[in-house]
Kinemage of the C-alpha trace (Angstrom):
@kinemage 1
@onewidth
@group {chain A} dominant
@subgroup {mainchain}
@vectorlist {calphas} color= white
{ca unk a 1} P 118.388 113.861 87.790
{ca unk a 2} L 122.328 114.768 86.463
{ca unk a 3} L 124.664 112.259 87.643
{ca unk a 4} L 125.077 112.527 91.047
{ca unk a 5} L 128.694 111.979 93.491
{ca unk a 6} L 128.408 110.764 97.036
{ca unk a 7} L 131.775 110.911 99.314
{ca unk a 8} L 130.124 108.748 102.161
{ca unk a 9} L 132.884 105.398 102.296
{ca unk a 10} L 135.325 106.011 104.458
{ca unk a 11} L 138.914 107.514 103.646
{ca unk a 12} L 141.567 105.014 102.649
{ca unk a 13} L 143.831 107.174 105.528
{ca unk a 14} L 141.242 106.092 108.696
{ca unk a 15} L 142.370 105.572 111.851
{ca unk a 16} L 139.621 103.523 112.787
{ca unk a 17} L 139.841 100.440 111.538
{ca unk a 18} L 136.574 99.569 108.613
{ca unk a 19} L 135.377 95.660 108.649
{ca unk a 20} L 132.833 96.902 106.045
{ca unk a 21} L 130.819 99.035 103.958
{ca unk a 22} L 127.572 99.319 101.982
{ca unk a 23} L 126.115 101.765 99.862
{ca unk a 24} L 122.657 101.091 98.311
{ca unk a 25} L 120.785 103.504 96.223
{ca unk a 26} L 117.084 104.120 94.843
{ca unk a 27} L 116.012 104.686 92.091
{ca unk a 28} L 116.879 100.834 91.727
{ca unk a 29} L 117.636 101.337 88.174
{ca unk a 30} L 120.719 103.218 87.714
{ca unk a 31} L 124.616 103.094 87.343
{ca unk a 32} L 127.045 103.311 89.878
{ca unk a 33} L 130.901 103.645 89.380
{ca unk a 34} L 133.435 103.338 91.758
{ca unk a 35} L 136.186 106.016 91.844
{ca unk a 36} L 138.989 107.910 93.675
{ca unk a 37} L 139.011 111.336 93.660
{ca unk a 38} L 142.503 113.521 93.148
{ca unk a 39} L 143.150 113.425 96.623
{ca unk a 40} L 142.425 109.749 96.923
{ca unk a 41} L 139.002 109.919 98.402
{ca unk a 42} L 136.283 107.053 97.808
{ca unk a 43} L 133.392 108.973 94.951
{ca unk a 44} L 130.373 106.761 94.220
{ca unk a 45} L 128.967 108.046 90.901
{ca unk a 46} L 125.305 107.479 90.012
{ca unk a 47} L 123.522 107.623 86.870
{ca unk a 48} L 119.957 107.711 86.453
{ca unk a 49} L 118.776 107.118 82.844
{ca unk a 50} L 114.672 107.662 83.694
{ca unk a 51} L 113.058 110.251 85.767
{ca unk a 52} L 112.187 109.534 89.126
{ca unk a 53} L 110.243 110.680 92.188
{ca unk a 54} L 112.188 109.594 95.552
{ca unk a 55} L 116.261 109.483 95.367
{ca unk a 56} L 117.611 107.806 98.600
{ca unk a 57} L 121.296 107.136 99.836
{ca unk a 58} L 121.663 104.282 102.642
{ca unk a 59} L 125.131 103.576 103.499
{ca unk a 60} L 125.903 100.466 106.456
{ca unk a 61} L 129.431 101.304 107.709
{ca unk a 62} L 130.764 98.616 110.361
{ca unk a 63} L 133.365 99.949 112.470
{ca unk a 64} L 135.762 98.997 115.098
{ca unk a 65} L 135.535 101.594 117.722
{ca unk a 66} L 138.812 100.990 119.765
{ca unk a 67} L 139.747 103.893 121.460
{ca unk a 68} L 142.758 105.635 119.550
{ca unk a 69} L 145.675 107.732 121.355
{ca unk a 70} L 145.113 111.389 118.844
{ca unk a 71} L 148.921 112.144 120.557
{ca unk a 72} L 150.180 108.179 119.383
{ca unk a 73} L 152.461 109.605 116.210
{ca unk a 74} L 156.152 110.942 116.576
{ca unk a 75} L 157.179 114.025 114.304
{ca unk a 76} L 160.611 114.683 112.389
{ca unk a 77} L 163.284 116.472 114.604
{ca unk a 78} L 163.369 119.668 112.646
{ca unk a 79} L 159.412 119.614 113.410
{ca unk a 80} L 159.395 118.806 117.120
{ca unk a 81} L 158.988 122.597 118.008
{ca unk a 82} L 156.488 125.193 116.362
{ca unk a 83} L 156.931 127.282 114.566
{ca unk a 84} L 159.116 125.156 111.624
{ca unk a 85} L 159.462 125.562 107.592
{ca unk a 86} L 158.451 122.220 105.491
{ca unk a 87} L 161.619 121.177 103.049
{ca unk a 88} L 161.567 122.623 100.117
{ca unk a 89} L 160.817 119.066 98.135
{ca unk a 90} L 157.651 118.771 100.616
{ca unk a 91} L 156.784 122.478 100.404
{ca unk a 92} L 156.255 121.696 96.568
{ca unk a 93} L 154.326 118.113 97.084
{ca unk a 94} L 152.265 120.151 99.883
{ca unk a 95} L 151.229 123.238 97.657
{ca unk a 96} L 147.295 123.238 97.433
{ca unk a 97} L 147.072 122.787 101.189
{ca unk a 98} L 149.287 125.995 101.799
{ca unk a 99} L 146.887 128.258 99.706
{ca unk a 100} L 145.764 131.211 101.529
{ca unk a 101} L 142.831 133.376 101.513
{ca unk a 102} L 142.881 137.128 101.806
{ca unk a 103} L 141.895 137.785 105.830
{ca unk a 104} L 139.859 140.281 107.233
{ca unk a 105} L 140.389 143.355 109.811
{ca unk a 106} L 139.175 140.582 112.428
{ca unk a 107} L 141.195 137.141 110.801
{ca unk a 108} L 144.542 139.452 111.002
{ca unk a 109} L 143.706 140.350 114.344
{ca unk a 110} L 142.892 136.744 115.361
{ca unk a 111} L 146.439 135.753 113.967
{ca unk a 112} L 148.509 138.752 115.427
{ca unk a 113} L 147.276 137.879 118.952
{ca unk a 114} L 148.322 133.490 118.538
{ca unk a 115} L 151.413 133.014 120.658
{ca unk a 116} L 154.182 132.344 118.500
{ca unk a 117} L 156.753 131.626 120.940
{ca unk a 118} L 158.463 128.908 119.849
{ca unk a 119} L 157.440 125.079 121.728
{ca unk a 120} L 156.400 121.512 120.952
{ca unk a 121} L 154.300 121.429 118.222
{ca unk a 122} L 151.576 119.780 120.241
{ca unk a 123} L 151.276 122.173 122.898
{ca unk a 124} L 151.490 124.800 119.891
{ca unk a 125} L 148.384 122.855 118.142
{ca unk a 126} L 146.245 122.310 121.327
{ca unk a 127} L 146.332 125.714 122.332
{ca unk a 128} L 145.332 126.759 118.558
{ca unk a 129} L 142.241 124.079 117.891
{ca unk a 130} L 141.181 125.468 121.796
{ca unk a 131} L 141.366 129.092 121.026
{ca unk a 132} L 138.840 128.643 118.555
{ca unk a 133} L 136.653 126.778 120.221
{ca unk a 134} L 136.978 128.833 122.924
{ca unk a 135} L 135.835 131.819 120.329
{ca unk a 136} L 133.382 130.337 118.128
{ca unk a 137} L 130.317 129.398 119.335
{ca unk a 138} L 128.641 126.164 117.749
{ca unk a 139} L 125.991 126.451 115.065
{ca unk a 140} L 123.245 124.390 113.870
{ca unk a 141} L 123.396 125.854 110.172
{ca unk a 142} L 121.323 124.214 107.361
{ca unk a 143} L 122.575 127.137 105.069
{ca unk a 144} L 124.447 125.927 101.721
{ca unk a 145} L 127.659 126.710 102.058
{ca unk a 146} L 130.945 127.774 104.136
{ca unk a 147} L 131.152 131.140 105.987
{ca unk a 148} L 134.568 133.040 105.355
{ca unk a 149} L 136.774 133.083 108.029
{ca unk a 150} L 136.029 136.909 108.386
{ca unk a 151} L 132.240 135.633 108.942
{ca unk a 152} L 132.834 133.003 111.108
{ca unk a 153} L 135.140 135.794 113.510
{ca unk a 154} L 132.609 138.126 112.982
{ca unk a 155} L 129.482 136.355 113.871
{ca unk a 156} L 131.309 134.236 116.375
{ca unk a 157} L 129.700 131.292 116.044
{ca unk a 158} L 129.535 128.233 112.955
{ca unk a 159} L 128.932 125.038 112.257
{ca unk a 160} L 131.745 122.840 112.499
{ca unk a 161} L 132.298 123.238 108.563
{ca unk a 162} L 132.803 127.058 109.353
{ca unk a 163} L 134.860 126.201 112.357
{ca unk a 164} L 137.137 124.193 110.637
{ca unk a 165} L 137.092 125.993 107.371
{ca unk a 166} L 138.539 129.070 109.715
{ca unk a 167} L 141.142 126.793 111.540
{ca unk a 168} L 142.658 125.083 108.243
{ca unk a 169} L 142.575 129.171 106.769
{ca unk a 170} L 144.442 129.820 110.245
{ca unk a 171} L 146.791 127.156 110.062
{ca unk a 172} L 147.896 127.546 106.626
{ca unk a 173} L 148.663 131.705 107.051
{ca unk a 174} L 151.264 130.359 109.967
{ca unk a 175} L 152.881 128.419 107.396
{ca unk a 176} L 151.317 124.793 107.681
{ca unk a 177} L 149.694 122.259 105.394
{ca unk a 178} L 146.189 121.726 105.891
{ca unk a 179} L 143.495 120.383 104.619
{ca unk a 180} L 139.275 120.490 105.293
{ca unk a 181} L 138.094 116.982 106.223
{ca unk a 182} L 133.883 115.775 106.045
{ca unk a 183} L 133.035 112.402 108.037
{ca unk a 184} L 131.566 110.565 110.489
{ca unk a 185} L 131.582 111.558 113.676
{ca unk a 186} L 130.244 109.045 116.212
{ca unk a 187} L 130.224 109.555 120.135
{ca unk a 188} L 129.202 106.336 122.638
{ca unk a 189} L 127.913 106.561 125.792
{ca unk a 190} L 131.089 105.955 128.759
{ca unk a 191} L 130.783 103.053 130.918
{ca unk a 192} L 131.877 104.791 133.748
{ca unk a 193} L 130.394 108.641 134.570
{ca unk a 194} L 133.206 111.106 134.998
{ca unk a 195} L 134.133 111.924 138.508
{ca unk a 196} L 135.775 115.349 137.311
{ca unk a 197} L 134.367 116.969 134.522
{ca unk a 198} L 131.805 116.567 131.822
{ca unk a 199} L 131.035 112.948 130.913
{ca unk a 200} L 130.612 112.958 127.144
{ca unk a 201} L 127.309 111.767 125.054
{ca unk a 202} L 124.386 110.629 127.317
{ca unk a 203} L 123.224 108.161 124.327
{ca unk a 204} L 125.416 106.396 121.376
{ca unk a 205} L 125.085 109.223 118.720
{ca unk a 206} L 126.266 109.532 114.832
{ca unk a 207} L 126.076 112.371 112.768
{ca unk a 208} L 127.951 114.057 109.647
{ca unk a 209} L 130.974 116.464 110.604
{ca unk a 210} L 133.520 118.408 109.595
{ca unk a 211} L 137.239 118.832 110.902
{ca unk a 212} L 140.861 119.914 109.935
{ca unk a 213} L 143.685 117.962 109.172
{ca unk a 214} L 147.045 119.682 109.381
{ca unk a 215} L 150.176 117.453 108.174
{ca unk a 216} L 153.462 117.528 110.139
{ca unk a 217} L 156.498 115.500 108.908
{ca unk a 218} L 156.959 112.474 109.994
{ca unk a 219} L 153.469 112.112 111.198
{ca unk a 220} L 151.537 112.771 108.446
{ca unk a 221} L 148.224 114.198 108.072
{ca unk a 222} L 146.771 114.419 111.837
{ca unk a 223} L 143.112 115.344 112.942
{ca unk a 224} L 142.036 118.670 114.737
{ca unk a 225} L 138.628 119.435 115.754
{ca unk a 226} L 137.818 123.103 116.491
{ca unk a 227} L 134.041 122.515 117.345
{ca unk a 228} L 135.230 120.274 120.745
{ca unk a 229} L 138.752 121.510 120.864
{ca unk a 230} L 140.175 118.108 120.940
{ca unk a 231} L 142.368 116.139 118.443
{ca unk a 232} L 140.483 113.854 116.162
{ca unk a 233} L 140.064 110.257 117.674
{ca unk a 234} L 138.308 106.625 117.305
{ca unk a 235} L 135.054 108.488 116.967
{ca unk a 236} L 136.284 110.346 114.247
{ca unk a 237} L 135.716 108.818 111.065
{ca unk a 238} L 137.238 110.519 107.293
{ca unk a 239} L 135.614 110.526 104.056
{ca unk a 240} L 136.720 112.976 101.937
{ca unk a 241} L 139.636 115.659 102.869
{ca unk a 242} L 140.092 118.397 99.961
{ca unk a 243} L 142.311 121.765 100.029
{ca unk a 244} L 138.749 123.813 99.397
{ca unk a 245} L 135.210 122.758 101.409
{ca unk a 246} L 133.631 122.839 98.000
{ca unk a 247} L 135.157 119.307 96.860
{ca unk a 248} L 134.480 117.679 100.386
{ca unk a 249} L 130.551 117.898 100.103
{ca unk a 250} L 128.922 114.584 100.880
{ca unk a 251} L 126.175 114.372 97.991
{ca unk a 252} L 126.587 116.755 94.939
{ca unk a 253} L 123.734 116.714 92.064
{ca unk a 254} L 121.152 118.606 90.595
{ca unk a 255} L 117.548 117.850 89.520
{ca unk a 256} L 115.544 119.429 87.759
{ca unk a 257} L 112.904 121.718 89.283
{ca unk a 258} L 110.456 120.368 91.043
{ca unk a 259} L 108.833 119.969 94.997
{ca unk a 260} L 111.018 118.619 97.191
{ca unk a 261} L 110.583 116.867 100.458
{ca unk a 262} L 113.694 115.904 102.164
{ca unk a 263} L 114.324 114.521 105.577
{ca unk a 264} L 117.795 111.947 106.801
{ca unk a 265} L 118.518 109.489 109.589
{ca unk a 266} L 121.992 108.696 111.510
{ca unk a 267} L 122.331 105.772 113.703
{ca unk a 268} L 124.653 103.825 115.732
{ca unk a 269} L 124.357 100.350 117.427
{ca unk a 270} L 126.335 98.622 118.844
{ca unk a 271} L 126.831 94.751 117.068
{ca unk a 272} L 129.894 93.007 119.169
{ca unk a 273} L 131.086 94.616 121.985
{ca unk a 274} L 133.987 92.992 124.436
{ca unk a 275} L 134.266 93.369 127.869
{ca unk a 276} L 136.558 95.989 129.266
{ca unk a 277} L 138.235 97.174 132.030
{ca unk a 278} L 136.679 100.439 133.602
{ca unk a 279} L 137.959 100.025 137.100
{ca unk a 280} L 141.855 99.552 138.148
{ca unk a 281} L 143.043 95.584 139.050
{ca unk a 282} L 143.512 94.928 142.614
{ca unk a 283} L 147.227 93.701 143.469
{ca unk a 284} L 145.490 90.151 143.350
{ca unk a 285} L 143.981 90.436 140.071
{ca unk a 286} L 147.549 91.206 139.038
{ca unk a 287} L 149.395 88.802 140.299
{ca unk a 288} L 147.208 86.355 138.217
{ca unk a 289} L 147.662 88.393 135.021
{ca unk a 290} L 151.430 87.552 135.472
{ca unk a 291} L 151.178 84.199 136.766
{ca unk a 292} L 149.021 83.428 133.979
{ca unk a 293} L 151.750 85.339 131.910
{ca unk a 294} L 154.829 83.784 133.218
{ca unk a 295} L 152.871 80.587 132.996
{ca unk a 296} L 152.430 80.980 128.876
């Protein structure tokens, strides 16, 4: 096996606060180096010195799954309203995430018809991550690689790499930094069902997943996700964000030939959980928040 690089700790940038990681490894004889990436990712590097006949990656992450406000930043007044130009100073600093691809007959037509009227910003950006939700239907794909943004229009449905590869392509021909982003993504089951509208995950679930960061001053570097069409939250967990896909992937080796078996696990519990509120206080219940309040 060549030395192999696994992007599977989470970004130094996550919202959602880490009490701890593990990553353990077999072959049980080999060499692992710590490392940042130049974009400031995590990189595990292993080295195998014998040959071997089972490689394994198992990575404990324990997280603290407050809920998150996506919407809880504040942006710099020339950015308040879409669309805006960067300063020339942060134009310069923000250069590989303004890179654009050549579009297609069907990306130029995708762009022509976004509504460019100028508003907030956040309207501006929910409306974008919706319409391609809206468009692109979610894939299962265990193909290697990212589709083009042409291919991803075309077919009209991706994985979330695709889906997110086409919004940061989207973003970035309108004039704005972004950036491809791999991580966790883990959903938990609601207390409460919702009375209006879909409830979320039936079951605490965890997978691998890919998203778009786009960076607006003052803010920073802020989480889209085209596959749900919502801004990235608690559940959304970084570990690598790169201007191309190709320096984002989670495990990247090679071996040489051989049979291969492969199969992979993800899985959430659930080790401390506090109570919490999922019903409104009666008048009663706060008066003796505040009397208990006034009282400290």
């Amino acid at each position: 096996m060549s030395p192999h690089t696994v992007r599977l700790r989470p970004a130094p940038h996550s919202r959602t606060p880490i009490h701890s990681y593990s990553l353990k490894s077999k072959p049980e004889e080999h060499f692992i180096n710590g490392q940042q990436d130049a974009f400031g990712n995590y990189l595990a590097r292993l080295v195998f010195p014998e040959k071997c006949t089972e490689f394994e990656v198992d990575v404990e992450v324990i997280a603290d799954m407050t809920v998150i406000n996506p919407f809880d930043f504040f942006v710099e007044k020339y950015a308040e309203n879409c669309p805006f130009d960067y300063t020339d100073q942060l134009k310069q600093e923000l250069q590989p995430y303004l890179e654009t691809l050549e579009g297609g007959p069907l990306f130029k037509k995708f762009l022509a018809n976004v509504n460019m009227k100028k508003r907030a910003t956040n309207d501006f950006l929910v409306e974008l991550n919706q319409q391609v939700e809206y468009d692109i239907e979610y894939l299962l794909r265990m193909e290697p690689g990212v589709q083009t943004p042409e291919e991803t229009l075309r077919e009209a449905k991706g994985s979330c790499r695709d889906s997110a590869w086409l919004l940061v392509q989207l973003l970035r021909h309108m004039g704005l930094a972004a950036r491809f982003t791999s991580g966790y993504l883990v959903q938990l089951k609601p207390d409460e069902e919702s009375l209006d509208g879909p409830s979320g995950a039936s079951e605490d679930f965890t997978d691998l997943h890919a998203w778009c960061e786009v960076f607006l001053p003052g803010a920073g570097w802020v989480g889209m996700d085209p596959t749900s069409g919502l801004f990235a939250s608690e559940g959304h967990i970084p570990l690598a964000c790169t201007p191309n896909p190709v320096s984002a992937a989670p495990i990247v080796g090679t071996t040489d030939e051989c049979e291969v078996e492969f199969d992979f696990s993800n899985t959430v519990e659930r080790v401390l959980e506090d109570p919490r509120v999922t019903k409104p206080y009666n008048e009663t219940q706060w008066q003796q928040i505040m009397g208990r309040r006034l009282l400290g």
